[in-house]
Backbone as JSON Lines, residues from 0, in Angstrom:
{"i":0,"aa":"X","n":[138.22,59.88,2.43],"ca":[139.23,59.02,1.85],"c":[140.45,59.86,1.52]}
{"i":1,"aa":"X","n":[141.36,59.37,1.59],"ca":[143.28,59.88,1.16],"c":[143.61,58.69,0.4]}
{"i":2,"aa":"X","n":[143.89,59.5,-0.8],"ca":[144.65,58.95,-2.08],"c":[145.82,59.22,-2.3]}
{"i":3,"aa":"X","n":[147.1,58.46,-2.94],"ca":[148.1,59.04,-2.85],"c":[149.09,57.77,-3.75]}
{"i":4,"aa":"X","n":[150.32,58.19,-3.55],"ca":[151.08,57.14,-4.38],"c":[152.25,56.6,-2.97]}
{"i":5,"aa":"X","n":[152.41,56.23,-2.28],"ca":[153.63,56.17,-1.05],"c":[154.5,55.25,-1.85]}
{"i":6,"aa":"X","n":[155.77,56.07,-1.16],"ca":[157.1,55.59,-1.55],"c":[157.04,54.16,-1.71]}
{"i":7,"aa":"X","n":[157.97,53.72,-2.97],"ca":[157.47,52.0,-2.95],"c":[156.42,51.29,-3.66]}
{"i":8,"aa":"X","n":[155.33,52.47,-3.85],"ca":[154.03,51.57,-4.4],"c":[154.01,50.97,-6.22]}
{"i":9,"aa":"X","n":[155.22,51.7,-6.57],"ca":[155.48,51.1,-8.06],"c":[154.1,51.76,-8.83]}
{"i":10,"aa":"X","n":[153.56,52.67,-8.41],"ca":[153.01,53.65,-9.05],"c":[151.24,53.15,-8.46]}
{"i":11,"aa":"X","n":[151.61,52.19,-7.75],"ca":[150.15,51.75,-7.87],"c":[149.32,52.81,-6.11]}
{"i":12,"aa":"X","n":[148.09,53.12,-6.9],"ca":[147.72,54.21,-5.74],"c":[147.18,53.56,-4.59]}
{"i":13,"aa":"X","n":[147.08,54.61,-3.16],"ca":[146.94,53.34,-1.93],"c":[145.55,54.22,-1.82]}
{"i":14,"aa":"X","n":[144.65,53.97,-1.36],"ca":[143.36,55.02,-0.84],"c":[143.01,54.03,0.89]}
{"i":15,"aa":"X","n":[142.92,55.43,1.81],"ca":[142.57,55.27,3.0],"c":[141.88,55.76,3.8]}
{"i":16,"aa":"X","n":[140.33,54.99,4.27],"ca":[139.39,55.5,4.46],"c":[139.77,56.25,5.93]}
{"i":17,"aa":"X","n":[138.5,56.88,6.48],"ca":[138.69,57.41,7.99],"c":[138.25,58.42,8.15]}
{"i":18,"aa":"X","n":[138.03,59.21,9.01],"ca":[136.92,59.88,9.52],"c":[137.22,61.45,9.6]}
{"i":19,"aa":"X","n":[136.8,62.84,9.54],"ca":[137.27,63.89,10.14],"c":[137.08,64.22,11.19]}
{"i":20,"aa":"X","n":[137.77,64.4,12.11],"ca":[138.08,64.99,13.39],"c":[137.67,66.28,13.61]}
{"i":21,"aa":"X","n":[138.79,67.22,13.1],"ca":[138.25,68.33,13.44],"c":[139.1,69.21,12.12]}
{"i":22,"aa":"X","n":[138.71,70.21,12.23],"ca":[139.01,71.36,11.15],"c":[139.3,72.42,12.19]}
{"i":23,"aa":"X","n":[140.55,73.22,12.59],"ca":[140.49,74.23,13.27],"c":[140.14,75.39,13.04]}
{"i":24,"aa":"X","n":[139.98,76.18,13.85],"ca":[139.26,77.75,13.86],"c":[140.44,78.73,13.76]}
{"i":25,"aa":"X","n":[141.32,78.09,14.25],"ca":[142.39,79.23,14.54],"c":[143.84,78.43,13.1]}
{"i":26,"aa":"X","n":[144.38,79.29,12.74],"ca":[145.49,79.43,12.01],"c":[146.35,78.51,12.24]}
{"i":27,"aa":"X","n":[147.11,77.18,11.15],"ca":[148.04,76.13,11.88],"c":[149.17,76.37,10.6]}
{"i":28,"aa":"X","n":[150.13,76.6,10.8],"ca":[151.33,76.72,10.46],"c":[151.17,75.85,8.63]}
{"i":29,"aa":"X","n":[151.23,76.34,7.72],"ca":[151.54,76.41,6.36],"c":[149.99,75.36,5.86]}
{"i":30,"aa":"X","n":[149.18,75.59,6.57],"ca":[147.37,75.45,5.82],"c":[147.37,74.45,6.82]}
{"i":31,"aa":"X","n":[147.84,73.73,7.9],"ca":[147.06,72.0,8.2],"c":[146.28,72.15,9.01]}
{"i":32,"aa":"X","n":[144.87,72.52,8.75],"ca":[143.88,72.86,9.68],"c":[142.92,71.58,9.52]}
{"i":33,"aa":"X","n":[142.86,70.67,8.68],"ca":[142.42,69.18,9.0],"c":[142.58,68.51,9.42]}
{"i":34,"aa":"X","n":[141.86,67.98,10.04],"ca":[142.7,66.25,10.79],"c":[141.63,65.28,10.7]}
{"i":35,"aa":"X","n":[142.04,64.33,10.42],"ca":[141.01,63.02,9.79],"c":[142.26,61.91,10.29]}
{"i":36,"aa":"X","n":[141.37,60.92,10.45],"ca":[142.02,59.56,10.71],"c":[142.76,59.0,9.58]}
{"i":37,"aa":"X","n":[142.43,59.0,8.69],"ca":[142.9,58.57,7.9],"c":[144.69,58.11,8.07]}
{"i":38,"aa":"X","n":[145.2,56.55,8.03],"ca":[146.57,56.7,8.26],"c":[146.99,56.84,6.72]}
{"i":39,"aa":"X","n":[148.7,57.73,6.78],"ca":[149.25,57.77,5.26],"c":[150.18,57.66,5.83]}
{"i":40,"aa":"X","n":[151.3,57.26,4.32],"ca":[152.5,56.95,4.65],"c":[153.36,58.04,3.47]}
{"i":41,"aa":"X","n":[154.54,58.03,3.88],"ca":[155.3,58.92,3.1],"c":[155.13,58.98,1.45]}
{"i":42,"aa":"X","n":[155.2,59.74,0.71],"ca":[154.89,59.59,-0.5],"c":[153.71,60.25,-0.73]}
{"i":43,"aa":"X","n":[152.33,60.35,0.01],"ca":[150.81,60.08,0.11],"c":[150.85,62.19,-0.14]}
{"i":44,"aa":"X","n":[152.18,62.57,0.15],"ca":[151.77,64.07,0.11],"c":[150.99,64.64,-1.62]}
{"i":45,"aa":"X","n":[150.5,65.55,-1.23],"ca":[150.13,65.82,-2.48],"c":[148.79,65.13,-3.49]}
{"i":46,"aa":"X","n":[148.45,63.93,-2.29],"ca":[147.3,63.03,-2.66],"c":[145.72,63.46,-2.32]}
{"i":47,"aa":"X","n":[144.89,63.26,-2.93],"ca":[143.43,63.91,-2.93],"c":[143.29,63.12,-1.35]}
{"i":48,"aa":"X","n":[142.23,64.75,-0.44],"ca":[141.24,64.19,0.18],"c":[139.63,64.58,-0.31]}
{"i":49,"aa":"X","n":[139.2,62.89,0.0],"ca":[137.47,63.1,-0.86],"c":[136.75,62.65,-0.18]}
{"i":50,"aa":"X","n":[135.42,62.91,0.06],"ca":[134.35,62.7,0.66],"c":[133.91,61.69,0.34]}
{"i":51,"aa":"X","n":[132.82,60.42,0.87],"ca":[132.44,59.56,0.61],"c":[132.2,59.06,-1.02]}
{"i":52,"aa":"X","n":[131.5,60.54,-1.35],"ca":[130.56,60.87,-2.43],"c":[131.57,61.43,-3.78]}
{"i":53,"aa":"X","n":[133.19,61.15,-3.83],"ca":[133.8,60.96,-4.14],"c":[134.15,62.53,-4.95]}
{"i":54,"aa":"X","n":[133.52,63.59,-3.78],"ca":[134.19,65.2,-3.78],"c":[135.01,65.41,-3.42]}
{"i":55,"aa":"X","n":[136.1,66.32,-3.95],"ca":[137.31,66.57,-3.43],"c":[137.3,67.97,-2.48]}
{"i":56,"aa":"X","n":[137.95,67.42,-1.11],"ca":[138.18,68.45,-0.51],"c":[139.1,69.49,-0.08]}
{"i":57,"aa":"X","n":[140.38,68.63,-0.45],"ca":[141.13,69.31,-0.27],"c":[142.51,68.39,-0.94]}
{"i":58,"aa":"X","n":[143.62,68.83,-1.08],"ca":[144.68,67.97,-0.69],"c":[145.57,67.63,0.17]}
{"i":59,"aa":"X","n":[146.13,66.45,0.63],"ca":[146.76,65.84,1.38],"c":[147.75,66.38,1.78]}
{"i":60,"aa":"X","n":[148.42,66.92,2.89],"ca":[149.6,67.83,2.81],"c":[151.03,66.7,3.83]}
{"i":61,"aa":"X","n":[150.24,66.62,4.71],"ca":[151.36,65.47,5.37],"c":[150.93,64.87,6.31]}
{"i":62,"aa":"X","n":[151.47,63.31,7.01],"ca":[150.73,62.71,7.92],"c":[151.31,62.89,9.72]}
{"i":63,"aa":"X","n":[150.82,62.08,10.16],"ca":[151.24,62.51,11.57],"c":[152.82,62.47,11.62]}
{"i":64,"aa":"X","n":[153.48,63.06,12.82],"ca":[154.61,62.66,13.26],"c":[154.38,61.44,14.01]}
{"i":65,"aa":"X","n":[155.52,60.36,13.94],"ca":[155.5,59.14,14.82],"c":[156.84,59.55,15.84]}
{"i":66,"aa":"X","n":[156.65,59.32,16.92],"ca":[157.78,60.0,18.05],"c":[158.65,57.83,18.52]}
């Protein structure tokens, strides 16, 4: 799950389930070595990621680029 506050939400928090992908082996430019489905929207930086079981794994750093 990704928790977070996105721009707009009037403080109210959004949580978005989805899956992990992969975790890389090799080094990705300023920590983003997670990738999970999870969609977020701007704002969401800085928001908990947690495991089903409602452990925290990490935090949220930023979401995909949209081209």
């Amino acid at each position: 799950m990704v928790g977070g506050f996105p721009i707009g939400s009037n403080g109210q928090i959004k949580v978005n389930y989805g899956e992990l992908v992969a975790n890389a082996a090799v080094v990705i430019d300023q920590g983003y070595q997670l990738l999970y489905t999870n969609e977020t929207t701007a704002g969401m930086s800085g928001g908990v990621v947690l495991t089903t079981g409602g452990l925290l794994v990490r935090m949220h750093g930023r979401g995909s680029q949209k081209c």
